[in-house]
C-alpha positions as CSV (number, residue, x, y, z in Angstrom):
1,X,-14.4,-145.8,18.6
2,X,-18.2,-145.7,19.8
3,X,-17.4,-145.6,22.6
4,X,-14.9,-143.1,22.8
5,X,-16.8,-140.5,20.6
6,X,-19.7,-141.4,23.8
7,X,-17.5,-140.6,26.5
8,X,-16.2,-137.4,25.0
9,X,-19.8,-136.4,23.8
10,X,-21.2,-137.4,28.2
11,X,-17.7,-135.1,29.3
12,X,-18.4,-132.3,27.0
13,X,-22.1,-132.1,28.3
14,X,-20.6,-132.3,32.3
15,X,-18.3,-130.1,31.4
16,X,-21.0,-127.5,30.5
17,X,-23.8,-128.5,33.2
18,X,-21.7,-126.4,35.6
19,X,-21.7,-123.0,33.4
20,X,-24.4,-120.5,33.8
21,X,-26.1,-118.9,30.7
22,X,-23.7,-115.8,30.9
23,X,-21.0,-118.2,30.2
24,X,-22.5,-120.8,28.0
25,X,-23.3,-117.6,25.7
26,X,-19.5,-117.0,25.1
27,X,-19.1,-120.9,24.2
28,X,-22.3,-120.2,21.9
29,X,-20.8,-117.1,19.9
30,X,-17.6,-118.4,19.8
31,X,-19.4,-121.7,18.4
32,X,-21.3,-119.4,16.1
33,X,-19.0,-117.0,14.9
34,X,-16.2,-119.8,13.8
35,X,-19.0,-122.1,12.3
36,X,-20.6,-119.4,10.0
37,X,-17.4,-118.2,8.9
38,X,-16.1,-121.6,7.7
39,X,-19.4,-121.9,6.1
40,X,-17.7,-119.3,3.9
41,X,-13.8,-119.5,3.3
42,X,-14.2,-116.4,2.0
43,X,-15.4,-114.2,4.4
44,X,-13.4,-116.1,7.0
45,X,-10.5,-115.0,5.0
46,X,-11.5,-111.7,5.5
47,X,-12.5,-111.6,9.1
48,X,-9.0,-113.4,9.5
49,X,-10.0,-117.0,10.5
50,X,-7.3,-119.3,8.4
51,X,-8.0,-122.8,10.2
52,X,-11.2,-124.4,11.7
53,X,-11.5,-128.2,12.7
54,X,-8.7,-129.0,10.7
55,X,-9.9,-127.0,7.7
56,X,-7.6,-124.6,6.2
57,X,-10.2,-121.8,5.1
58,X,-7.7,-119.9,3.0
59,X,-7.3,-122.7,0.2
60,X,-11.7,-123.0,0.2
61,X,-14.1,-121.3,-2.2
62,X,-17.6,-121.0,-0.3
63,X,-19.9,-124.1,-0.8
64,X,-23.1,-123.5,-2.7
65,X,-24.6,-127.3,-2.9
66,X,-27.7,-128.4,-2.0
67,X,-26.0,-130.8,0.8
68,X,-24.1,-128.2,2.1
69,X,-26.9,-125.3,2.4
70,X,-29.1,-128.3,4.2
71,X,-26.3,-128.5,6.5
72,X,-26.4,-124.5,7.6
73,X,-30.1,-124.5,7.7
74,X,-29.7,-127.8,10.2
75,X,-27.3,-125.8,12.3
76,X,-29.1,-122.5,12.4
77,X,-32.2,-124.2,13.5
78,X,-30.2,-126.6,16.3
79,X,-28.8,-123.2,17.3
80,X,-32.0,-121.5,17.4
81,X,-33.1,-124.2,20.1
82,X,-29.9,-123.9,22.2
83,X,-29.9,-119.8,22.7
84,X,-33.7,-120.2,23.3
85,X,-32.4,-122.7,26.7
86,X,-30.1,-119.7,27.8
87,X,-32.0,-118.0,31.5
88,X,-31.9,-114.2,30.3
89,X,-31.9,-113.6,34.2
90,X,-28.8,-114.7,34.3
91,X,-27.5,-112.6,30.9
92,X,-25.5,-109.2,31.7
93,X,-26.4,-106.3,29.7
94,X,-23.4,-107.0,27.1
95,X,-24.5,-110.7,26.8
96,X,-27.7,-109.4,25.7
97,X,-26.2,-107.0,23.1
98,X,-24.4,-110.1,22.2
99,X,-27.4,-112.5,22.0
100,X,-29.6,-109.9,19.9
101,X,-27.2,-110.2,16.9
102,X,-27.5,-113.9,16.9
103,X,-30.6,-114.0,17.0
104,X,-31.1,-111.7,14.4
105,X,-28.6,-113.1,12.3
106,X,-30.0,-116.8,12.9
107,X,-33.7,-115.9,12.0
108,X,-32.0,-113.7,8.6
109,X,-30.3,-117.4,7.3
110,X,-32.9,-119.3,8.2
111,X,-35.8,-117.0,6.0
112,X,-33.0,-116.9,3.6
113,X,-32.3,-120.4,3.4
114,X,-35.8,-121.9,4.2
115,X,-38.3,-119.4,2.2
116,X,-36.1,-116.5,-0.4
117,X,-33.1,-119.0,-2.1
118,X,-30.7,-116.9,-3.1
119,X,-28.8,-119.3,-4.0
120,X,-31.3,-120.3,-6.7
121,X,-31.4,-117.4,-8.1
122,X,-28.7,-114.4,-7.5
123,X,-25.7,-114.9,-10.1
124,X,-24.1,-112.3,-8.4
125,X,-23.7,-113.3,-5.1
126,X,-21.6,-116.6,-6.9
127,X,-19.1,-114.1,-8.2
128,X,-18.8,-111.8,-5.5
129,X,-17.8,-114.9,-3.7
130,X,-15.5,-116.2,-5.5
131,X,-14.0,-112.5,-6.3
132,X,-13.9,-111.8,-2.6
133,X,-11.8,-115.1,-1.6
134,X,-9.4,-113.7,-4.2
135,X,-9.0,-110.4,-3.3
136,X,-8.7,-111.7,0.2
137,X,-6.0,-114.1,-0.3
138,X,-4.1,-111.3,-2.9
139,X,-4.7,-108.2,-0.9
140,X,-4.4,-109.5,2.6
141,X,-0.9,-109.6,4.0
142,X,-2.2,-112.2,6.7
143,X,0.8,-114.6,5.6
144,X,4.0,-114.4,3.7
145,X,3.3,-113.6,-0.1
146,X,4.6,-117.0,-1.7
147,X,2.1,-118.8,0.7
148,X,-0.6,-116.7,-0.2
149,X,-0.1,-117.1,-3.9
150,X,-0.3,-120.8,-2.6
151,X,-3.8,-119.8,-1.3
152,X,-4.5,-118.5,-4.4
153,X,-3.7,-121.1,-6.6
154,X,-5.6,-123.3,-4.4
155,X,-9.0,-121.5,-4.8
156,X,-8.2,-121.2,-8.7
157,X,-8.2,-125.2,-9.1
158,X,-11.6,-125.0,-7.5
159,X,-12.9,-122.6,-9.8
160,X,-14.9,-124.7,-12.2
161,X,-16.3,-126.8,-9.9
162,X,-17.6,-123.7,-7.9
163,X,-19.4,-122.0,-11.2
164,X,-20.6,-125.1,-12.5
165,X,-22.4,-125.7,-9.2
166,X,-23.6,-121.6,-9.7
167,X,-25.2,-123.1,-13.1
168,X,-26.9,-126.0,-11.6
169,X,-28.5,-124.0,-8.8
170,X,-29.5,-121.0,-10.7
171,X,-32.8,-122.0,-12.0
172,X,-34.5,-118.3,-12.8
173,X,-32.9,-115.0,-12.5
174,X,-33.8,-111.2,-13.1
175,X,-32.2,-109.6,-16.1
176,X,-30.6,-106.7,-13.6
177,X,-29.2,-109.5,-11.7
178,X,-27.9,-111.6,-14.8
179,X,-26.1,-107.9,-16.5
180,X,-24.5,-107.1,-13.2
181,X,-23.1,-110.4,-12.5
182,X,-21.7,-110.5,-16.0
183,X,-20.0,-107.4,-15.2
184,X,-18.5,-108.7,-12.1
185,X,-17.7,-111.8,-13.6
186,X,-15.3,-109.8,-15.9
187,X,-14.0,-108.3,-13.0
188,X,-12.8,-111.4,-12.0
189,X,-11.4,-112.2,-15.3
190,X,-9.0,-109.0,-14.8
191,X,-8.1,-109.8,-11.5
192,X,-6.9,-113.3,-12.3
193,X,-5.6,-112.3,-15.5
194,X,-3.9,-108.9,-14.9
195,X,-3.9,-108.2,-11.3
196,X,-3.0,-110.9,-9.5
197,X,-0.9,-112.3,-12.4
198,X,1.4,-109.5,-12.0
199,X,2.2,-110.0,-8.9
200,X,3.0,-113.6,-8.7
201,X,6.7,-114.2,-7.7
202,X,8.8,-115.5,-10.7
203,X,9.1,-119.0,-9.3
204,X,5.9,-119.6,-8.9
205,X,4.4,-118.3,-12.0
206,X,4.1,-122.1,-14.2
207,X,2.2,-123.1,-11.2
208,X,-0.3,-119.7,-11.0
209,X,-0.7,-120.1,-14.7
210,X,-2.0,-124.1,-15.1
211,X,-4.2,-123.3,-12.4
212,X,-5.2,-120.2,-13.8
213,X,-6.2,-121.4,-17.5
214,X,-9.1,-123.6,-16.2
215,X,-10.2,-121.0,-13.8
216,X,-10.2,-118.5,-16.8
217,X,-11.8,-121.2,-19.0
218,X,-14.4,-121.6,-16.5
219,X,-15.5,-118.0,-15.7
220,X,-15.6,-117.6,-19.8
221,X,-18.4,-120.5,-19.6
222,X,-20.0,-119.4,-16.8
223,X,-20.6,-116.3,-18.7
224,X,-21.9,-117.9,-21.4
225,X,-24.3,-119.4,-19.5
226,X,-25.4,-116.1,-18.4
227,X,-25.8,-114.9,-22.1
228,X,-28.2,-118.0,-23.1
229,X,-30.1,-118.6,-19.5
230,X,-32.4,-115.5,-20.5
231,X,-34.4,-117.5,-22.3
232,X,-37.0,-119.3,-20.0
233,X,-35.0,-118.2,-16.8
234,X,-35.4,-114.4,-16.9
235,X,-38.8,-113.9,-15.0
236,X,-37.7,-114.2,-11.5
237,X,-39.5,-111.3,-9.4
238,X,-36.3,-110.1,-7.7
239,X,-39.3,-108.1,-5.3
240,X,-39.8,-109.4,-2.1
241,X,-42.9,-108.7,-1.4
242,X,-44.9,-107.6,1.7
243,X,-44.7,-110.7,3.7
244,X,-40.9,-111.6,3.1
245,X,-39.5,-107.8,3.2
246,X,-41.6,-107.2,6.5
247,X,-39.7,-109.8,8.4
248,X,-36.5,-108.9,6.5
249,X,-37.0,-105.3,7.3
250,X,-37.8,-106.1,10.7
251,X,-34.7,-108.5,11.7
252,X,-31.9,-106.7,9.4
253,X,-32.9,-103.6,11.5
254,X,-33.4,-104.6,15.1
255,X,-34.9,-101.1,16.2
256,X,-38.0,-101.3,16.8
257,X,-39.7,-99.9,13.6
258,X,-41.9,-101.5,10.4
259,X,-41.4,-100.7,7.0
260,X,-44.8,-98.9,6.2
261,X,-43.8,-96.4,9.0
262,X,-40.5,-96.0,8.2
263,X,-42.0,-94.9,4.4
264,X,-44.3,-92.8,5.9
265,X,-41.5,-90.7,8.2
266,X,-39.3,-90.7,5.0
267,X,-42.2,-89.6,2.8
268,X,-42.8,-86.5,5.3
269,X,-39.1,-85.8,5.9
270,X,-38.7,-84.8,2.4
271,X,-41.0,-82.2,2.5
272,X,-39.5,-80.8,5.5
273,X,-36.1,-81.0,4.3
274,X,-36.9,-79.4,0.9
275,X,-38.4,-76.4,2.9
276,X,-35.2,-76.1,4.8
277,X,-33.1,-76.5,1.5
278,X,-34.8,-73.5,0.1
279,X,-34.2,-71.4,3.1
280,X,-30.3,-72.2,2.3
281,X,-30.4,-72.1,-1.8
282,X,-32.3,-68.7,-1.6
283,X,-29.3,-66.6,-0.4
284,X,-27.0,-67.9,-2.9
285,X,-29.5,-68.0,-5.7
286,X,-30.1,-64.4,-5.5
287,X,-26.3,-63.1,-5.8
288,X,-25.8,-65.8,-8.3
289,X,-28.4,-65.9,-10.7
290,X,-30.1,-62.1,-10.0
291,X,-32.0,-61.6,-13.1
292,X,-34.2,-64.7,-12.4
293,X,-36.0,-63.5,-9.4
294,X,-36.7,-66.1,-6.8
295,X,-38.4,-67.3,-9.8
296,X,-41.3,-65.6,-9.0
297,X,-43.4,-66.9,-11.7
298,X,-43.4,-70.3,-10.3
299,X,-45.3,-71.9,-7.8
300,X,-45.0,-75.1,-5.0
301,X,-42.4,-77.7,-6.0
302,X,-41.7,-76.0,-9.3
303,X,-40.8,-73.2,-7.5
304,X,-38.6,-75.2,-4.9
305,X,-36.9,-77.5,-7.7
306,X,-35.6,-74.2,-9.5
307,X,-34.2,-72.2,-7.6
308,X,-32.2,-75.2,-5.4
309,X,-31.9,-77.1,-8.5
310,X,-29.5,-73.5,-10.1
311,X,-28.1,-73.5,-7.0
312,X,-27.0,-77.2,-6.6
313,X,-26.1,-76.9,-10.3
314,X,-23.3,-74.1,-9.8
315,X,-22.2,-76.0,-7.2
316,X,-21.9,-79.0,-9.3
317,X,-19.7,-77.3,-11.3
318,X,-16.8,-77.2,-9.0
319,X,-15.5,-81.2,-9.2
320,X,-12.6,-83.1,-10.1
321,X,-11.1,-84.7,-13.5
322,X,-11.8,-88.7,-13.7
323,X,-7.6,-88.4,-13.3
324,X,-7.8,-86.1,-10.4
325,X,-10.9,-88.4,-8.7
326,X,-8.9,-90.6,-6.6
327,X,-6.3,-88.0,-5.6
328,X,-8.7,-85.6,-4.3
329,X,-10.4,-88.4,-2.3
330,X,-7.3,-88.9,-0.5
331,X,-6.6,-85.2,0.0
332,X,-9.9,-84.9,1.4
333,X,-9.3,-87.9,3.7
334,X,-6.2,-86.4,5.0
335,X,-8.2,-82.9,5.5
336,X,-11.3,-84.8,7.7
337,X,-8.4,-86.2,9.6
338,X,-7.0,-82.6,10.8
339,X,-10.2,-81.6,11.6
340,X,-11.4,-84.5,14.2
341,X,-7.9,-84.0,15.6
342,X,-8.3,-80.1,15.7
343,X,-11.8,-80.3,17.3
344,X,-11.2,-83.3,19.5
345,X,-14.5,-85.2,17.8
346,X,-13.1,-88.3,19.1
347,X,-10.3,-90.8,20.0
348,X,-8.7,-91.8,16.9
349,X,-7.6,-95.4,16.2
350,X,-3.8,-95.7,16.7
351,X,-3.4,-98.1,14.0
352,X,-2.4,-96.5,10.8
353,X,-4.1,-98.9,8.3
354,X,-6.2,-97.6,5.7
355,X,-5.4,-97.8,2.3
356,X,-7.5,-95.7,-0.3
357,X,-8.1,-98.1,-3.8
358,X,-10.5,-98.5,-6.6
359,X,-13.0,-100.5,-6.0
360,X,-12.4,-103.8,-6.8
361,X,-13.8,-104.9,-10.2
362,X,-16.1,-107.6,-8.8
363,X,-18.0,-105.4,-6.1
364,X,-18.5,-102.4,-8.7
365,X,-22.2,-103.3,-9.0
366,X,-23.4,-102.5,-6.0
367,X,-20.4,-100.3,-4.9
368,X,-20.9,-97.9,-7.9
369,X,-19.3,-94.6,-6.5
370,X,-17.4,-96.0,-3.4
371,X,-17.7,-98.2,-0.1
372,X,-15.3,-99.7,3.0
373,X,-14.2,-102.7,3.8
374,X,-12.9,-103.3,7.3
375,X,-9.6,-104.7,8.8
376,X,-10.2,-108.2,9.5
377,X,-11.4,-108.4,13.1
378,X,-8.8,-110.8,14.3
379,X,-5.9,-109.9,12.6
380,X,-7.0,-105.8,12.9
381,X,-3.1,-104.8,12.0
382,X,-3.6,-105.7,8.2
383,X,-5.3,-103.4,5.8
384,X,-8.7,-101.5,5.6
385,X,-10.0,-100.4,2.2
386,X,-11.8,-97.1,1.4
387,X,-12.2,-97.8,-1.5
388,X,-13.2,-95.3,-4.4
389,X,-14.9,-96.3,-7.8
390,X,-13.1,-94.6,-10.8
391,X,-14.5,-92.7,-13.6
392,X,-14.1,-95.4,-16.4
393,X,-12.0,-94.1,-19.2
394,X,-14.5,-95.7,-21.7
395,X,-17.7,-93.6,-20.9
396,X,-18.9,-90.8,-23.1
397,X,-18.4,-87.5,-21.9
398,X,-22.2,-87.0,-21.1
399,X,-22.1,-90.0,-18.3
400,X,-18.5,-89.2,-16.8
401,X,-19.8,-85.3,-16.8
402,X,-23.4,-86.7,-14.5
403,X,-20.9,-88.8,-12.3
404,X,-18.7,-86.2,-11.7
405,X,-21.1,-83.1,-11.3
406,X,-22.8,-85.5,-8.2
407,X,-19.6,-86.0,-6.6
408,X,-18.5,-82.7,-6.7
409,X,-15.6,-80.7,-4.6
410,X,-18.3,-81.0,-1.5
411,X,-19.8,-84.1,-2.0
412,X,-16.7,-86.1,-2.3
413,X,-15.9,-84.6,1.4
414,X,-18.7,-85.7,2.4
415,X,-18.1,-89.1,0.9
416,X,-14.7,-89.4,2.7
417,X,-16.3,-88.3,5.6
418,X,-18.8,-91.2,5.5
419,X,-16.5,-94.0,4.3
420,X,-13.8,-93.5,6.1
421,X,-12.8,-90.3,8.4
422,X,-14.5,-90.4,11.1
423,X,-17.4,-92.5,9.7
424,X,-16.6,-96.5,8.8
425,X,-12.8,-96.5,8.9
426,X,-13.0,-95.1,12.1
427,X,-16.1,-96.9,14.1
428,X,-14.5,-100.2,12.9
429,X,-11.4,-99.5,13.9
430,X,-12.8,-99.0,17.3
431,X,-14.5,-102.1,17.3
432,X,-11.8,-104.2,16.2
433,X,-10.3,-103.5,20.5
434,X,-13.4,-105.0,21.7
435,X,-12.9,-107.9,23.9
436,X,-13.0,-111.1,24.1
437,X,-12.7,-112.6,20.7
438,X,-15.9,-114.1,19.9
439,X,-17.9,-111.0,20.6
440,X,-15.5,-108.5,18.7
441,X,-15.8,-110.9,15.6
442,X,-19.4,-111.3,16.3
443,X,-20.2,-107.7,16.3
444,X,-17.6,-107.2,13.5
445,X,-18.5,-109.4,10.5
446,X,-22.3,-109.5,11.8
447,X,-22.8,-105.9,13.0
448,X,-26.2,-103.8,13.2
449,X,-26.9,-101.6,10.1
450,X,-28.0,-99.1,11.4
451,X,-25.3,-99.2,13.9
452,X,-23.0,-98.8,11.4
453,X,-24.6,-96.5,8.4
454,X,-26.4,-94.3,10.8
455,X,-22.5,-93.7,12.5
456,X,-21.2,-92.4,9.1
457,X,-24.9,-90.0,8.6
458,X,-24.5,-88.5,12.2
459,X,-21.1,-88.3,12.6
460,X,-20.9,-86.4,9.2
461,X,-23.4,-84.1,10.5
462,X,-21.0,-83.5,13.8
463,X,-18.3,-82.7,11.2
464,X,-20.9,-79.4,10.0
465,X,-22.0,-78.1,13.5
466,X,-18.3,-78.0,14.6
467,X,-17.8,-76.1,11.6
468,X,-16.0,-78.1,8.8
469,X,-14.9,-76.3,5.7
470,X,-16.0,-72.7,7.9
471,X,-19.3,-73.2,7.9
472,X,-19.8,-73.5,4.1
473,X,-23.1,-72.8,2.9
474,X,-22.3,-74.7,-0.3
475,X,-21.2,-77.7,1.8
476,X,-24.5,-77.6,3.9
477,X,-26.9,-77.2,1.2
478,X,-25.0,-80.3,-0.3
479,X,-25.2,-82.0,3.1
480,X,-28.9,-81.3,3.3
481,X,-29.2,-82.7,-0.8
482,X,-27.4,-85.6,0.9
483,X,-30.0,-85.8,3.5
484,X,-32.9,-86.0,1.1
485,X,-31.2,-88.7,-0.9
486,X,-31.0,-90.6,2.3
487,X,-34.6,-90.3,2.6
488,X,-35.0,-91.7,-1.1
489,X,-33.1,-94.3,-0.2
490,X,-36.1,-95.9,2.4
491,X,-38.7,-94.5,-0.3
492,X,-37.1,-96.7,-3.1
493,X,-36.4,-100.0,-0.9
494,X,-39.7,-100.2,1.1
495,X,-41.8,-98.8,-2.2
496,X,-39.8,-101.5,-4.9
497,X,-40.0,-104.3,-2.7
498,X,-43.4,-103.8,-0.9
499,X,-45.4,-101.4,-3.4
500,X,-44.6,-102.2,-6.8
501,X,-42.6,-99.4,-7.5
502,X,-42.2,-98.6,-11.3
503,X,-38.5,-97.8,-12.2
504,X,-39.9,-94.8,-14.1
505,X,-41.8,-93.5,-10.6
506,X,-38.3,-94.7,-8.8
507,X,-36.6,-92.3,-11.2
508,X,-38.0,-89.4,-10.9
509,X,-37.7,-89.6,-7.4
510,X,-34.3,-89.1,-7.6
511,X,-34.4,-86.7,-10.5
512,X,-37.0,-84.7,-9.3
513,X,-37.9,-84.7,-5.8
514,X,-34.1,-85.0,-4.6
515,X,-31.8,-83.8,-7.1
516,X,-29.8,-86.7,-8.3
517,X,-27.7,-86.4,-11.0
518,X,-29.2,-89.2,-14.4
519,X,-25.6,-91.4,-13.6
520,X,-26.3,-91.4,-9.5
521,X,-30.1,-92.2,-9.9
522,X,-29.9,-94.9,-12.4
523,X,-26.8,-96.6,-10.3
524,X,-28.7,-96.1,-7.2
525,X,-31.8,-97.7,-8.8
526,X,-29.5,-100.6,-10.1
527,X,-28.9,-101.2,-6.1
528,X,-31.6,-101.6,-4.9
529,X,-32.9,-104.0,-7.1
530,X,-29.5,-105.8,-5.8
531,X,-29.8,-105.6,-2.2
532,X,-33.3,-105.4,0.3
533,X,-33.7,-103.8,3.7
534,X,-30.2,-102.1,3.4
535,X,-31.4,-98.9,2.3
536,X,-32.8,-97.4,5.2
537,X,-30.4,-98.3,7.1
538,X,-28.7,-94.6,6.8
539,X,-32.5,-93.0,7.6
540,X,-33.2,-95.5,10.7
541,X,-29.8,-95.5,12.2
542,X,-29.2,-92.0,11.8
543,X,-32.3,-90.6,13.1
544,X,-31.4,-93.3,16.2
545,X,-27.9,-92.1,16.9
546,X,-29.6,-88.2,17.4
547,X,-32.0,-89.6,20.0
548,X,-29.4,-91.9,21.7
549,X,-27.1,-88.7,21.9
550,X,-29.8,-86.6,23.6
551,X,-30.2,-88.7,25.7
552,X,-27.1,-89.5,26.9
553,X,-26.8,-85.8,27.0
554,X,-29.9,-85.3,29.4
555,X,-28.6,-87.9,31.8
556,X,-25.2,-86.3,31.8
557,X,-26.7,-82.9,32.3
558,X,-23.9,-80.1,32.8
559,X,-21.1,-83.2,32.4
560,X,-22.2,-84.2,29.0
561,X,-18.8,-84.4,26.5
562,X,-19.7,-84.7,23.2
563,X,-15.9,-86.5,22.6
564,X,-16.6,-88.8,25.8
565,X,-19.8,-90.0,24.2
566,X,-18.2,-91.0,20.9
567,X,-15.7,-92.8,22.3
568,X,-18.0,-94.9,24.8
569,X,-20.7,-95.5,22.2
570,X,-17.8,-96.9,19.4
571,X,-15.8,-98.9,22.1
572,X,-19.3,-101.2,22.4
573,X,-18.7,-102.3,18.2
574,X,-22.0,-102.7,16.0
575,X,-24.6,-103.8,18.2
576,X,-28.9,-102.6,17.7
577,X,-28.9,-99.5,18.7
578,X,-32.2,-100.0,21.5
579,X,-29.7,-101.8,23.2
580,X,-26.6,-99.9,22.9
581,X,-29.2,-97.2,24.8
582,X,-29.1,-99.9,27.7
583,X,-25.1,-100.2,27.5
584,X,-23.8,-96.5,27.3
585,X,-26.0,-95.1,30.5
């Protein structure tokens, strides 16, 4: 058998002497993107990878033990080594696209895994985990239903081993992190109790429900643990500091910029964007609130926050009922579709796929008002998600009032433009034609940021210049209140992580330099505590899709087609946006 294994290993290596770096690359992210994925069952679920040396992913839970996170940080390193061998003479401009993500993403597990330890101490990305392999396996119609339900019962015997693992690794956590992981935990509860229950096929319900009491059991522990690990566990910084967010900054974003500059362009933006706000609000103030004057009496930002604070207030006014919320998403969805069809924006996706659903239970912490989650890049005929977090029934009038007064008639437009028409739905959809394999997946599951986000900002600008909703002015000033929001989203990461931030300066921020409704600031401040280096990825990538378009435009000259530029720019998938410059000439 020695032997054997040393033939194979010396024909393997001939085989590949004879490729050049262009094609050992594909081997590579082929290599990569398969490998990474089994490293977590649950995402490979999700991206649509079932099998992998003899593995079947779908019956897995991801594996959080110390021998198993030794073994990813051994084959990130080992593959670190083998793309730095590649000759980047011998590269094309698409195998450098290509390369650039790995890298990136290789250098992001490795700080991860070698320095930060989440796995030590973020409660919430246990149950995310395990609430994303089951919303995969119930949600996904990747196989016939009874099979599925198979799946599911599966990844429900291997529940308590998977949280008790959670509570041996978890050694200190942040409060934030410990309340919103208890609130996703019972978001699993419901969907293995309720949701998926429901759905089981009568002939296999005995089976779902003896695998489903110990799963329960377990989650009803694991939140237990929760409750008591405050004491002596609770003062884990959840900041990152100037050394770790720098490098995270720099490698999650790929575009050329640092952190303290991007605070400093977001710090200056606001004042310019204020100044433009006012120009907009003072039209409408004066016809809708005469007797107060331009508020004359004021001066400076007092002056500024009330007359576009009245005006965003009226237009707060206008919104839906918590029933109506979901409803009028999809309306709105429907309406953003007519228009990129009517103004010939782009190519639409001929796959009819998108489903609009609340959010899933176990993702409403740091999906608070809505998100997207894509078609699995190699299966891209099953479902994508918009999905849309409801107004919970049991909030007091007061918080469901602030939540809906933010996402009012405009801004939920806005949100559907962003999530899903033409913004996420429709960039992903795009990306799930690209060819071959490996890269689509690659540029799928481990896309650029700011790729992606700063898409859904521009693109939703587009939508206003080519007049959607006639121009509005309601709609712009929202747009523009949407803009500064953006902004706060880079002051809040780069200041909380890097600066100290207070929650009390984070705060009124939102509530007085950018108009945030109480509900949206204090779920927006919950995030990023939650996530790092994800926040300004709308500013970065946005402000990078304007200058890519002008200058595809100048090299186009009098050919320049706005349509033409979408469609080449989305066909490349999520790669850093300096180098889809390089790719789209």
């Amino acid at each position: 058998m020695a032997k054997f294994a040393a033939l194979l290993s010396l024909l393997l290596f001939a085989a590949g002497c004879g490729k050049n770096s262009s094609q050992k690359l594909t081997d590579l992210s082929a290599e990569f993107v398969n490998t990474s994925l089994a490293f977590s069952p649950s995402g490979a679920t999700q991206a649509g990878l079932h099998e992998y040396q003899g593995k079947k992913l779908d019956e897995m839970l991801d594996d959080f033990s110390p021998e198993n996170l030794a073994r990813q940080k051994s084959f990130y390193e080992k593959f670190q080594a083998r793309l730095a061998e590649l000759k980047p003479a011998e590269l094309t401009p698409e195998d450098k696209a290509d390369l650039a993500i790995l890298q990136d993403q290789i250098s992001l597990n490795l700080l991860d895994l070698g320095e930060i330890h989440t796995a030590l101490h973020s409660p919430q990305s246990y149950v995310e985990a395990l609430g994303s392999a089951l919303f995969a396996s119930n949600a996904l119609e990747y196989a016939p239903k009874p099979e599925r339900i198979r799946h599911l019962i599966s990844r429900l015997q291997k529940v308590p081993l998977f949280l008790d693992q959670a509570s041996t690794n978890l050694i200190a956590m942040p409060p934030d992190w410990i309340k919103v992981a208890m609130e996703e935990n019972q978001g699993n509860i419901a969907l293995v109790d309720k949701e998926i229950r429901a759905a089981v096929p009568p002939d296999q319900a005995e089976a779902y429900a003896r695998a489903a009491r110990p799963a329960l059991d377990a989650m009803a522990r694991f939140e237990a643990f929760l409750k008591s690990s405050l004491t002596g566990r609770s003062n884990f910084n959840w900041r990152l500091g100037g050394n770790w967010y720098a490098r995270k900054f720099r490698l999650t974003l790929h575009n050329g910029v640092e952190a303290d500059d991007t605070l400093q362009q977001a710090e200056r933006a606001v004042i310019t964007v204020r100044t433009r706000m006012l120009a907009l609000a003072q039209p409408m103030h004066r016809e809708l609130f005469a007797a107060h004057k331009d508020h004359g009496e004021l001066q400076g930002n007092d002056r500024e926050n009330a007359i576009i604070g009245e005006v965003l207030g009226r237009i707060g006014d206008r919104h839906s009922t918590p029933e109506s919320y979901m409803d009028d998403a999809r309306k709105d969805l429907e309406e953003a579709r007519a228009f990129v069809i009517e103004k010939h924006l782009l190519q639409l996706p001929s796959r009819a796929n998108l489903k609009v659903i609340p959010t899933p239970e176990f993702m409403r912490g740091i999906y608070s008002v809505g998100g997207f989650n894509a078609a699995p890049a190699l299966q891209p005929q099953l479902g994508a998600f918009y999905w849309v977090t409801p107004i919970p029934e049991a909030w007091p009038k007061e918080r469901k009032d602030s939540k809906l007064r933010e996402y009012n008639f405009y801004k939920l437009k806005l949100l559907t433009i962003h999530e899903a028409m033409p913004g996420h739905y429709v960039q992903m959809e795009v990306a799930n034609n690209v060819d071959p394999q490996a890269r689509r997946v690659l540029r799928s599951v481990f896309g650029n940021g700011p790729y992606i986000e700063g898409w859904a900002q521009y693109i939703t600008q587009v939508m206003l210049e080519e007049g959607f909703l006639k121009n509005s002015p309601e709609l712009e000033l929202t747009f523009a209140k949407e803009e500064l929001r953006v902004l706060a989203n880079t002051i809040l990461d780069v200041r909380l992580q890097m600066l100290n931030m207070t929650d009390q300066e984070a705060m009124d921020l939102m509530l007085k330099q950018t108009f945030q409704e109480t509900e949206e600031a204090t779920g927006k401040l919950q995030r990023a505590k939650l996530s790092s280096a994800q926040l300004p990825m709308y500013f970065v990538g946005w402000r990078a899709w304007l200058n890519l378009r002008e200058e595809y435009k100048k090299a186009r000259g009098g050919n320049f087609n706005l349509a033409e530029f979408h469609d080449r720019a989305l066909r490349e998938g999520a790669v850093p946006l300096p180098v889809l410059g390089t790719l789209v000439k």
